[in-house]
C-alpha positions as CSV (number, residue, x, y, z in Angstrom):
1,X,67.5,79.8,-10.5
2,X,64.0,80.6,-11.7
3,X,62.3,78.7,-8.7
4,X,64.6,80.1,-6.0
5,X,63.8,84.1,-7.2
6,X,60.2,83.1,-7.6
7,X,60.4,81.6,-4.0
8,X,61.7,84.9,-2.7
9,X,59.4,87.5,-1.1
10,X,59.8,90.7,-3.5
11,X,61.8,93.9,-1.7
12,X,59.2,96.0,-2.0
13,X,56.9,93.9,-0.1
14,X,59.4,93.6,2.7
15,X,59.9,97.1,2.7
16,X,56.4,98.5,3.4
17,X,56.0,96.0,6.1
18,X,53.7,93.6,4.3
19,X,55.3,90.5,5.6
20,X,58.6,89.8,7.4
21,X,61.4,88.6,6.0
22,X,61.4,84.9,7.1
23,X,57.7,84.8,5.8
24,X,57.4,82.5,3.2
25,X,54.7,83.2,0.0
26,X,54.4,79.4,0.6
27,X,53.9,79.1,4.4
28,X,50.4,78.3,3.8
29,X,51.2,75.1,1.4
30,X,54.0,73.7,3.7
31,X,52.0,73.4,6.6
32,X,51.2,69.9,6.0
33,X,54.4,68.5,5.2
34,X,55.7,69.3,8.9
35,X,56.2,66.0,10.6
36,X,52.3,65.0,12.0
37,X,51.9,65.2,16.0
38,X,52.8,62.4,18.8
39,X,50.0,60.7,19.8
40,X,50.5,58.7,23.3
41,X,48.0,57.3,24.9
42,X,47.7,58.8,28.8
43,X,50.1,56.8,31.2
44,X,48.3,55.1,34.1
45,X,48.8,52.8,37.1
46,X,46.1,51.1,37.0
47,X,46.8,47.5,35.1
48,X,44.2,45.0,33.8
49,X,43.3,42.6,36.6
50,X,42.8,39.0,35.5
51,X,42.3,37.4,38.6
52,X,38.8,36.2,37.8
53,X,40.0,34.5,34.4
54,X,40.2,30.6,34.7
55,X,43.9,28.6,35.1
56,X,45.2,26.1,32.8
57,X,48.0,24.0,32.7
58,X,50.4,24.5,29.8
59,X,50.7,20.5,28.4
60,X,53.1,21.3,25.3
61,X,54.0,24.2,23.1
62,X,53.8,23.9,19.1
63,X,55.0,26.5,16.5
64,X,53.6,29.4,18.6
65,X,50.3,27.8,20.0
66,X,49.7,26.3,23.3
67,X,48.1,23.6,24.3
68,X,46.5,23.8,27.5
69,X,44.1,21.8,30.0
70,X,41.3,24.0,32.0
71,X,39.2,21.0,33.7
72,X,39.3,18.4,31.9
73,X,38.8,20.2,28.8
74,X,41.9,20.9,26.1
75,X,42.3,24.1,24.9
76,X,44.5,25.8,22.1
77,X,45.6,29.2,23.0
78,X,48.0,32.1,21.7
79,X,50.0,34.0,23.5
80,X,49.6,37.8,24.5
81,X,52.2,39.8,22.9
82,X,52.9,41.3,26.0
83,X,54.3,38.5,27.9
84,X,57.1,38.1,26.1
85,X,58.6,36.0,23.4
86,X,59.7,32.9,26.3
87,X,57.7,33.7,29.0
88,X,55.6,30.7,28.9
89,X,57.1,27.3,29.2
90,X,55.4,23.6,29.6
91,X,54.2,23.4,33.0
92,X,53.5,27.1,33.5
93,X,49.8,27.5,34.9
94,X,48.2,30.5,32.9
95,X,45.3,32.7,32.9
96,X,43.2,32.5,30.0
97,X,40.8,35.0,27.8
98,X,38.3,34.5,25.3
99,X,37.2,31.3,23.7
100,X,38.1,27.9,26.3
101,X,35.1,25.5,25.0
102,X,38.2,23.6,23.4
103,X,35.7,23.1,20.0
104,X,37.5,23.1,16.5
105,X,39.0,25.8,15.5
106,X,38.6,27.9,18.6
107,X,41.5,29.6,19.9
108,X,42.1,31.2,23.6
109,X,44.6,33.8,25.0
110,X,46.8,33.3,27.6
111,X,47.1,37.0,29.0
112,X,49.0,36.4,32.1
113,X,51.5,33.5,33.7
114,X,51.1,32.4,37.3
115,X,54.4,33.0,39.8
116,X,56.1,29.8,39.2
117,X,57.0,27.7,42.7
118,X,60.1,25.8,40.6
119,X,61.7,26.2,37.2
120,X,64.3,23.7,35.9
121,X,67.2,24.8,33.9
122,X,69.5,24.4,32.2
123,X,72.0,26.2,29.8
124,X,73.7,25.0,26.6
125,X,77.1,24.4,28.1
126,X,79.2,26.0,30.8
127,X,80.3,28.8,29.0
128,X,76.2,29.6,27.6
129,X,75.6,32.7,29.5
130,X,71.8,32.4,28.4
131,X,69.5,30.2,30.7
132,X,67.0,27.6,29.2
133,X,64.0,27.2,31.3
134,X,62.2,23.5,30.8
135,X,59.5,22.8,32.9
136,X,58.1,25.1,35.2
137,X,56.0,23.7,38.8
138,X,57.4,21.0,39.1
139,X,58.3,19.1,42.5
140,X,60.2,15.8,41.8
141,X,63.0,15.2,39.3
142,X,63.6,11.6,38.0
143,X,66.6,10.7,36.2
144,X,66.0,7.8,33.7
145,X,69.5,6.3,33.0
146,X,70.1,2.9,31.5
147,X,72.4,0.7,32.4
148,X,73.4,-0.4,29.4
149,X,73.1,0.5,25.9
150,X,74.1,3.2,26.2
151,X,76.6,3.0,28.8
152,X,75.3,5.3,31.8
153,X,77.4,8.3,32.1
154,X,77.5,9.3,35.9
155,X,78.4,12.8,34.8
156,X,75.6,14.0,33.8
157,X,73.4,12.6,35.9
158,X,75.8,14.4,38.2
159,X,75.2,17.2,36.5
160,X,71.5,17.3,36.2
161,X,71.5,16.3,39.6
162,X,73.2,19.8,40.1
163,X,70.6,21.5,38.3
164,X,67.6,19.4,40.1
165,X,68.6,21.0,43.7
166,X,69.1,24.2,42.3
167,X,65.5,24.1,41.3
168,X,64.3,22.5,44.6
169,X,63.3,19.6,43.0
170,X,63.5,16.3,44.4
171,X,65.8,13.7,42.7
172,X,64.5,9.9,42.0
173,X,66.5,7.4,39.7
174,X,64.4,5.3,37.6
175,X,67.7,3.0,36.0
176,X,66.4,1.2,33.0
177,X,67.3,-1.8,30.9
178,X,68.1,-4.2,34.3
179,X,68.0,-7.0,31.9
180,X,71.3,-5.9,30.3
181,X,73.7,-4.3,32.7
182,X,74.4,-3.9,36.7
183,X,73.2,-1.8,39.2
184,X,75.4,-2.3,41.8
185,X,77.8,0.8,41.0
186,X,75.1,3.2,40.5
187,X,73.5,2.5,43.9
188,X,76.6,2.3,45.6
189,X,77.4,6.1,44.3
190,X,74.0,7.3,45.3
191,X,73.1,5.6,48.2
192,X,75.0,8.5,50.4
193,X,72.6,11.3,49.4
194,X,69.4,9.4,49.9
195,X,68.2,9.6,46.6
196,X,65.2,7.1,46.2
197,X,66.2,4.5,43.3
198,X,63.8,2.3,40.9
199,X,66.0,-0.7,38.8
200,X,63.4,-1.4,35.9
201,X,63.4,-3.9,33.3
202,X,60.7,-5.0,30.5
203,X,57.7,-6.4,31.7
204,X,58.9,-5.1,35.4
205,X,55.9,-4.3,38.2
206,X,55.6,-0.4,38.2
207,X,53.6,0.3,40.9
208,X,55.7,1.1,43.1
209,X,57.2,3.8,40.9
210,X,53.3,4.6,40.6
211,X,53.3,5.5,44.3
212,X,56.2,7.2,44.6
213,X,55.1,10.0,41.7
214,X,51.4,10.0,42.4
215,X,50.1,13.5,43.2
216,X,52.9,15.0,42.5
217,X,54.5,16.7,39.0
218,X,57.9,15.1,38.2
219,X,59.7,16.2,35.2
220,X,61.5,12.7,33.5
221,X,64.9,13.8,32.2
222,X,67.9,11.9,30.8
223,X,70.4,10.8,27.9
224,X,68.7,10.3,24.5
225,X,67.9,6.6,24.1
226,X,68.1,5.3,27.8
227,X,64.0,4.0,27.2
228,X,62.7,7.2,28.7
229,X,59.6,7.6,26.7
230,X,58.8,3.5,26.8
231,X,58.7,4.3,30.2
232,X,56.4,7.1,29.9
233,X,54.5,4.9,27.8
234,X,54.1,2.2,30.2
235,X,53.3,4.6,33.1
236,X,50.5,6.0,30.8
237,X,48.9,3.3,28.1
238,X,47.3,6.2,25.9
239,X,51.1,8.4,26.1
240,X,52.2,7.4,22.6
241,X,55.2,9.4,22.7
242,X,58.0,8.5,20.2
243,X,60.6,6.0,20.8
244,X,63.7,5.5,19.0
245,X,66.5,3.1,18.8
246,X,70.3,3.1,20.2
247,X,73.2,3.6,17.1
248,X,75.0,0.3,16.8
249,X,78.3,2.2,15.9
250,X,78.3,5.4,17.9
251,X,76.1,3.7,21.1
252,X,74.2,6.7,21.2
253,X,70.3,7.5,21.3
254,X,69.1,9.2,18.9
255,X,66.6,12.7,19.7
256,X,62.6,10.9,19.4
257,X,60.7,13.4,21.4
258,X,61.1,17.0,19.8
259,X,59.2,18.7,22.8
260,X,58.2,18.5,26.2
261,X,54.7,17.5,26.7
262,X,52.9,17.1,30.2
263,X,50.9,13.9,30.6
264,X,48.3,13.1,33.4
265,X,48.8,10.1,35.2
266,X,46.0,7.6,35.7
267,X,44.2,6.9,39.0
268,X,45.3,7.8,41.5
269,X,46.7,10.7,39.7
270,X,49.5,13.2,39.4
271,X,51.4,14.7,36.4
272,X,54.4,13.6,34.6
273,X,56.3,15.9,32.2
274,X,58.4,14.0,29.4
275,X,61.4,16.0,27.9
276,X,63.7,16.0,24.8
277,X,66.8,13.6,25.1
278,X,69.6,15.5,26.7
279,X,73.4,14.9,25.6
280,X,74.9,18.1,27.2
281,X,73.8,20.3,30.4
282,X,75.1,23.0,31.1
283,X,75.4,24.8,34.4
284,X,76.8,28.1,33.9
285,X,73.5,29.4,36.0
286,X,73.9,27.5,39.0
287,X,74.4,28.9,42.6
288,X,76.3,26.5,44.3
289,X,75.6,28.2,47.7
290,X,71.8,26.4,46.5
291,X,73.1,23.2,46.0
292,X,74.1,22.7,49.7
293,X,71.5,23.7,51.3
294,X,69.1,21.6,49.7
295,X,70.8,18.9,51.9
296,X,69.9,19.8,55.6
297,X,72.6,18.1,57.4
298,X,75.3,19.3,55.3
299,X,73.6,22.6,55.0
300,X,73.5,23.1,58.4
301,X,77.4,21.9,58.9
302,X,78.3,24.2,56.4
303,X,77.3,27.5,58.3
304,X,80.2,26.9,60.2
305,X,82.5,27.3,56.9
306,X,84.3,30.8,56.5
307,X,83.1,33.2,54.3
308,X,83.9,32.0,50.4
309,X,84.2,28.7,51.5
310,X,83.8,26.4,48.5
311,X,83.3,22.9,50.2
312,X,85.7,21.5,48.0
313,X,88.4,18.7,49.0
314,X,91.4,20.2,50.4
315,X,89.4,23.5,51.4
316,X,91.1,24.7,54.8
317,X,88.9,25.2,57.2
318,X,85.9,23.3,55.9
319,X,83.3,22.6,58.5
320,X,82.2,19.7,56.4
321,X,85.8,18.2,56.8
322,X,85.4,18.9,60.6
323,X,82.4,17.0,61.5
324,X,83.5,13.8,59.0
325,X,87.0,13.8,61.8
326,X,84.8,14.2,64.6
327,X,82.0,11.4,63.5
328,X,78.9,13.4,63.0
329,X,79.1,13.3,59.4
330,X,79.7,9.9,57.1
331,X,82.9,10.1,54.8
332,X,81.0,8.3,51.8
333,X,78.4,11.1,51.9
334,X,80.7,13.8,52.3
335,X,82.3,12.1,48.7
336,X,79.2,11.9,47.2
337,X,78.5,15.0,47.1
338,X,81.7,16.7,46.6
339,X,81.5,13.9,43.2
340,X,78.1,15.6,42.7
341,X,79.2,19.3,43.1
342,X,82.5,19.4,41.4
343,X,81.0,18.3,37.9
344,X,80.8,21.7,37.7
345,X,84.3,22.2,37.2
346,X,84.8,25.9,36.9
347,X,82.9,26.7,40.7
């Protein structure tokens, strides 16, 4: 009560005129308590230009530091907070700032990402609404399945198939383990689409796999234990990526490789990029309108579908059904790829 009728300007005051009545005796000590002025810094167009900054390849990423190559020379590099928390992914070619001698203890920036040409992805299942990118710039996909121990599982490479032309990647099969199991079946069911094929054992000649992914950047991907990164390590003496055993009981592979990692190939060059163990992929992101066309006969057929035609067996009015009746298109490819497609099950 005291402080409230000692806060109050006295009548007499307000009477003569001397201050107003919402004057306050304490205006003068309140004035800093009001809440401090925005400060913004001017909006402008004009954005930093980092065109003249050199590229590097992102090799493999490692509790928020990035390992990348710029000529020869390896460089570890953080990220700009501006890019994102995912915007750069293995593969990604970046422009870099600041320190790229590659000496101890030196760390770079990567302040902006190239456009990518390709990005594989994949999500966690079909019902993941959130897309995982894995490798970006990459141009050939091979599929490392053994055929035996484990058991392959046409599935998914049915399914990662899926994901490879969705990406515009180009598919290869590299089936390991020939000393233990067939290849027959496998060759039989991809024969149709004209997937290139490589039956490997231990100790088998690898040169021609050599030819097939010099100068180019192919992204190996398959089920945990099929003896991808052996292979990698054959490909590439000096690799020494992780390699793990099959469980006796459950005939599964067990995760060795923790994180993708790009790997130079030797003379006459190219790039391959090694990748986790999968045991589930997910295609909840997938076009399948993408899928078709990267086959140019059938995507060429299939402009004669009607609108919202899914291509599926027992579609009416399928043109892909059309030309297999009228000869211009082989039934067992026509069943490949409707095999292929339709491990999507919910298109």
């Amino acid at each position: 009560m005291y402080l409230q009728n000692y806060a109050r300007v006295p009548n007499h005051l307000e009477s003569n005129g001397a201050v107003s009545r919402s004057t306050s005796v304490f205006s003068d000590d309140h004035d800093g308590f009001g809440r401090p002025p925005k400060r913004t810094r001017p909006r402008t167009k004009d954005r930093p230009d980092y065109g003249s900054l050199p590229i590097g390849r992102v090799l493999t990423i490692d509790r928020g530091r990035y390992r990348c190559v710029v000529d020869s020379t390896d460089v570890t590099a953080a990220k700009a907070r501006a890019l994102g928390r995912k915007s750069v992914i293995v593969g990604d070619l970046v422009r870099l700032d600041g320190d790229i001698s590659g000496a101890t203890g030196t760390l770079a920036r990567i302040a902006e990402v190239e456009e990518r040409r390709t990005v594989l992805r994949r999500t966690a299942d079909d019902d993941d609404p959130y897309e995982r990118p894995i490798v970006a710039n990459a141009d050939q996909l091979v599929i490392v399945t053994a055929l035996a121990d484990p058991q392959p599982r046409m599935g998914m490479i049915d399914r990662i198939l899926v994901a490879g032309y969705d990406a515009g990647l180009d598919p290869i099969l590299a089936l390991t383990k020939a000393d233990l199991g067939s290849d027959q079946v496998l060759i039989e069911a991809y024969k149709p689409l004209g997937i290139p094929h490589f039956v490997l054992e231990p100790k088998a000649d690898l040169d021609p796999l050599r030819e097939c992914l010099a100068d180019h950047v192919s992204v190996f991907i398959g089920h945990s234990g099929v003896g991808k990164s052996t292979l990698v390590n054959a490909l590439i003496p000096d690799a020494d990526r992780r390699t793990g055993k099959v469980n006796d009981v459950t005939g599964k592979g067990r995760h060795v490789s923790t994180s993708a990692m790009a790997l130079e190939l030797p003379s006459p060059g190219g790039w391959v990029i090694d990748t986790p163990g999968v045991r589930s992929f997910g295609l909840k992101h997938v076009d399948p309108d993408h899928v078709i066309s990267a086959f140019a006969d059938l995507g060429e057929i299939a402009h004669d579908c009607p609108r919202g035609c899914t291509h599926r067996l027992n579609e009416s009015e399928c043109a892909l059904d059309d030309a297999v009746q009228v000869g211009t298109l082989p039934p067992d490819r026509l069943a490949s790829f409707r095999r292929m497609e339709l491990s999507r099950t919910d298109w």
